[in-house]
N, C-alpha and C positions, 0 to 999 in steps of 0.2 A: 587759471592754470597754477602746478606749484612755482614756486621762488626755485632761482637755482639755487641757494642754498640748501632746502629744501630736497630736490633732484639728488643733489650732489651727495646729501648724508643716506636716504636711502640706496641709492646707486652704491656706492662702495660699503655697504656694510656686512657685503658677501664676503669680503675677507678678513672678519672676526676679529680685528685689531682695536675693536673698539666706538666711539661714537665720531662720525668725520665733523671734521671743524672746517667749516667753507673760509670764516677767519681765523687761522691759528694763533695770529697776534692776537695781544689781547685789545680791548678797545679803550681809548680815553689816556693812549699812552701808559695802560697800567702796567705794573710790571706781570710777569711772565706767571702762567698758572702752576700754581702748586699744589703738592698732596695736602688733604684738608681743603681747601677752598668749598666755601660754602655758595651758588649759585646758582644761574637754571641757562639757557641755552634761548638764544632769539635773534634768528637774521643772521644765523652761521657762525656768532663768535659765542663764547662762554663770559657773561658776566657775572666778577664775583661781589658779594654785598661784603664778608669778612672772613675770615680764617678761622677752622675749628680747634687746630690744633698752636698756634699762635698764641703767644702772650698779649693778654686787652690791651696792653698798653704798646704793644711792637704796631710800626708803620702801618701795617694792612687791619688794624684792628682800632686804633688809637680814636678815633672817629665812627665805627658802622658798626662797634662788635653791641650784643644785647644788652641790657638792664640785667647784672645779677652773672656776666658769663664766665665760664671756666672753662679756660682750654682742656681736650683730652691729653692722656700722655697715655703711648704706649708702656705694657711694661719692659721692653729689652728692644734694640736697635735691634733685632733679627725680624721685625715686625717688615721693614724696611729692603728692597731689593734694588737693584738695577741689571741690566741684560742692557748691552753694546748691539747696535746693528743688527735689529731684531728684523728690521726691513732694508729691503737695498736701497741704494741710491737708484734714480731710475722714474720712469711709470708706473703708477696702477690705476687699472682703469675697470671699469663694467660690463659685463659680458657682451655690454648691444655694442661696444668700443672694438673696431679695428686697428691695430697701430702697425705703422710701419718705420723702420728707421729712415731720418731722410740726410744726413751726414756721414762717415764716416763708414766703418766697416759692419757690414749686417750684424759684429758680436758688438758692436761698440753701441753700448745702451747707458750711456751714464747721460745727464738733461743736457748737457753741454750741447751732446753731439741734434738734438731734437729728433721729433717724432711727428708724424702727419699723422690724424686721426679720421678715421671716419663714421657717422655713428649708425649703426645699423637697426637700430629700435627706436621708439618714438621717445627716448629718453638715455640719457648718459651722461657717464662723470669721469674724470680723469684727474688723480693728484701727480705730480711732476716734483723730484725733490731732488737738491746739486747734492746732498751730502746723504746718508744712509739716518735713519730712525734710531733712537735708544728707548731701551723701555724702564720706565720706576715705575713702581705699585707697591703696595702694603698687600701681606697677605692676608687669608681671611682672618678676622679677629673679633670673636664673640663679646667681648667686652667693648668695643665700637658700637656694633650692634646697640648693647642697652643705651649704650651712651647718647647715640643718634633717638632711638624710640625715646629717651627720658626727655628729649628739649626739641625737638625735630617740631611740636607743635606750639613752643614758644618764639623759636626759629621762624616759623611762617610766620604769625603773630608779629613779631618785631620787623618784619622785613615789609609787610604790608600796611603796618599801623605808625611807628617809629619810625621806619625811612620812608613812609609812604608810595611805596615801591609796587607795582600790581605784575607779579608773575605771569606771565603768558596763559593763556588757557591751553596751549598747546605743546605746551612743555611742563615740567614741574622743576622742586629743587632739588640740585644735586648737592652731593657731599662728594669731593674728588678722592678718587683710592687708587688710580694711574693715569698715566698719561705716556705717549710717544711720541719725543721730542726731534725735532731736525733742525738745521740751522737758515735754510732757504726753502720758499716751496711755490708751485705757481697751480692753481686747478680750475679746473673749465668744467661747465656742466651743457646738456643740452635738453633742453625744455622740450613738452609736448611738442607735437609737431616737428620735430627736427630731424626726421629721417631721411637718412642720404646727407647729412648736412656734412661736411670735412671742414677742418683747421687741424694749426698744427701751432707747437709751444718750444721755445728754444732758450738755449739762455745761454748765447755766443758774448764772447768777451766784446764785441763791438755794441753790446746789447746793456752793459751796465749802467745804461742813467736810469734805463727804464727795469732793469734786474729779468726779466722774462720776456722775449716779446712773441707776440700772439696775431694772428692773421687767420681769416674764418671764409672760407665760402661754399654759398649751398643753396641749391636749389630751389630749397622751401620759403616760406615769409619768418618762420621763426630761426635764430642760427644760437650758435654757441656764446655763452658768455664765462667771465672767465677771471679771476683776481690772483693777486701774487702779492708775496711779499717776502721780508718784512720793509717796508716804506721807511727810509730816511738812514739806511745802511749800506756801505757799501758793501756790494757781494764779494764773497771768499769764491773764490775758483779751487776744484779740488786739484790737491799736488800733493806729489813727496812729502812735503813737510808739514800738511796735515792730514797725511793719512792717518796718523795716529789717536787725529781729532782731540788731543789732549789740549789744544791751543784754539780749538773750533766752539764757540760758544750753541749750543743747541737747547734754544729754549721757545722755540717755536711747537706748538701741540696742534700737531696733526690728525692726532685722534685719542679721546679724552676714556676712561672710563671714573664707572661713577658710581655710590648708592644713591637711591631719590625715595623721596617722600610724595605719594600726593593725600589732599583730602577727598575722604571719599563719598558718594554719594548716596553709595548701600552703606551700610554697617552689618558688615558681617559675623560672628561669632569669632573669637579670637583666638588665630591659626599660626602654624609655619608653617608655607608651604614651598616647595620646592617646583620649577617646571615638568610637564611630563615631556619634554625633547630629553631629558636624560641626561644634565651634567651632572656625573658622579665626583667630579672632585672640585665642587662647590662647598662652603663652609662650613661643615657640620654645627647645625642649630646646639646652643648650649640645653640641657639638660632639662626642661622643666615641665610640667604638666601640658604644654602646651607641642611639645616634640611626641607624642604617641599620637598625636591625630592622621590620618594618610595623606601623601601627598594627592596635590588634585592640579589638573591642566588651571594657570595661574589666566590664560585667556577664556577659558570657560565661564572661570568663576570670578575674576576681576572686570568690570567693565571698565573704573574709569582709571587702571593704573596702565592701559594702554597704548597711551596719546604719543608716546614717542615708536611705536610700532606701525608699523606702515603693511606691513607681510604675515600672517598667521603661518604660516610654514617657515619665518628666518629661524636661521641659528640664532640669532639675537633675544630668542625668547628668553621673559627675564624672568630672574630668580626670587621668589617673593618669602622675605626673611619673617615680616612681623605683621601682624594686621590688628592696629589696636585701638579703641574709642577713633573710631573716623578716619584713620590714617594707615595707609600700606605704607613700609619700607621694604625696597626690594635693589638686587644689584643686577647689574647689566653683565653679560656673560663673563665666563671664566676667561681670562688672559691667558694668551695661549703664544 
């Protein structure tokens, strides 16, 4: 059967916020994901190998960056966005997810007050978060593009031969261009089998040693499991004095976006192509012999760039930017 990690990122990828992080910490105590991180995804969290946009010699690079490497620079900080509370505080969960409020008044939906779940498909996911989402992303930027296709295959090279590193076969490497940050968050997934199963997720102030606590019962032999964090914090309780969140650190990544590289195992004739689901304000490809060719369904014609696709009908179908000696680069939907 899948992993709930697994469960958990297909399950909520219905609300186009991006790719779900089963761990939003990062792992090994590293610090917090950022725009540029060069990595790939396994077991729910994002580990990064170094930073693309990072000086060799800054902390996150000093030790993992390549033989030969140069950080990108954009050219103008307008490259660069952020959007406040682009998600509420609150639940979101999978369409097979029943919720009910089980505290407080039927409007009172903030994690405090908690939620009884039930799940009504043989599969579901639920994120739970005390504080609301921010969103950073870079917008499209054709000059990244070349930048990622100029070293994207020296990239793989150094990260499997140099750090002796073996990228998942079921994932590939991302280049991060967003991400949607929160300050706490707790999420439960429920594996095959788990229909009719119910639990419920709270995060009462008598509940802070443990930060969320969680309780499952169901019928079936499989039931809900379920992780929270961030571990070795205490948790902020939302109030007056940080509603403003200016004093609230939020560097938990809830849901990552990304370009990625795989190698491929056709070699195709060398395209831009665009998804046929239709996102028209996706990055217009720069200029060159290689922009008059037609776009074509990127799942028709790609077989191995789509290991992170779970759905042939999600909105998540992805953007395929470059396709060149053995390698796609493609992004994952428009940030919305």
């Amino acid at each position: 059967s899948m992993a709930a990690a697994e469960v958990y990122a297909e399950q909520l990828r219905r609300f186009n916020y991006g790719y779900p992080l089963w761990h939003p910490s990062p792992p090994n105590d590293d610090s917090e994901i950022h725009i540029g991180d060069i990595g790939f995804v396994e077991d729910g969290a994002f580990h990064r190998m170094f930073n693309a946009l990072e000086p060799k010699d800054s902390p996150i690079n000093s030790r993992y960056a390549p033989p030969g490497y140069e950080p990108f620079k954009f050219k103008t900080d307008r490259s660069l966005y952020k959007i406040r509370n682009v998600i509420d505080k609150g639940a979101l969960s999978s369409k097979t997810i029943e919720k009910a409020a089980i505290k407080g008044s039927a409007g009172d939906h903030h994690v405090g007050a908690g939620f009884k779940f039930q799940c009504k498909g043989d599969q579901g996911a639920v994120l739970m978060m005390n504080h609301s989402a921010d969103l950073e992303a870079i917008h499209g930027t054709p000059s990244l593009v070349k930048h990622l296709e100029a070293n994207w295959g020296d990239w793989l090279d150094h990260i499997s031969s140099g750090l002796d590193i073996q990228i998942p076969k079921k994932t590939c490497l991302m280049f991060i261009y967003g991400f949607r940050k929160t300050v706490d968050w707790a999420v439960a997934s429920c594996i095959s089998g788990a229909k009719s199963a119910e639990f419920s997720l709270s995060a009462d102030a008598v509940a802070a040693s443990t930060a969320f606590s969680f309780s499952v019962s169901s019928k079936t032999e499989m039931s809900a499991e379920h992780n929270w964090g961030p571990r070795g914090r205490e948790r902020i309780q939302p109030s007056a004095s940080t509603s403003s969140l200016e004093d609230v650190k939020k560097d938990q990544s809830v849901f990552i976006h990304f370009y990625a590289m795989k190698r491929r195992l056709k070699v195709f004739p060398p395209t831009i192509m665009k998804a046929a689901a239709g996102y028209h304000n996706l990055p217009a490809p720069d200029r060159d012999s290689d922009s008059e060719l037609p776009p074509v369904d990127i799942l028709q014609e790609v077989q191995t760039v789509d290991q992170l696709e779970t759905d042939r009908d999600s909105p998540q179908v992805r953007c395929l930017l470059r396709d060149r000696a053995g390698y796609a680069i493609y992004r994952d939907s428009p940030v919305q």
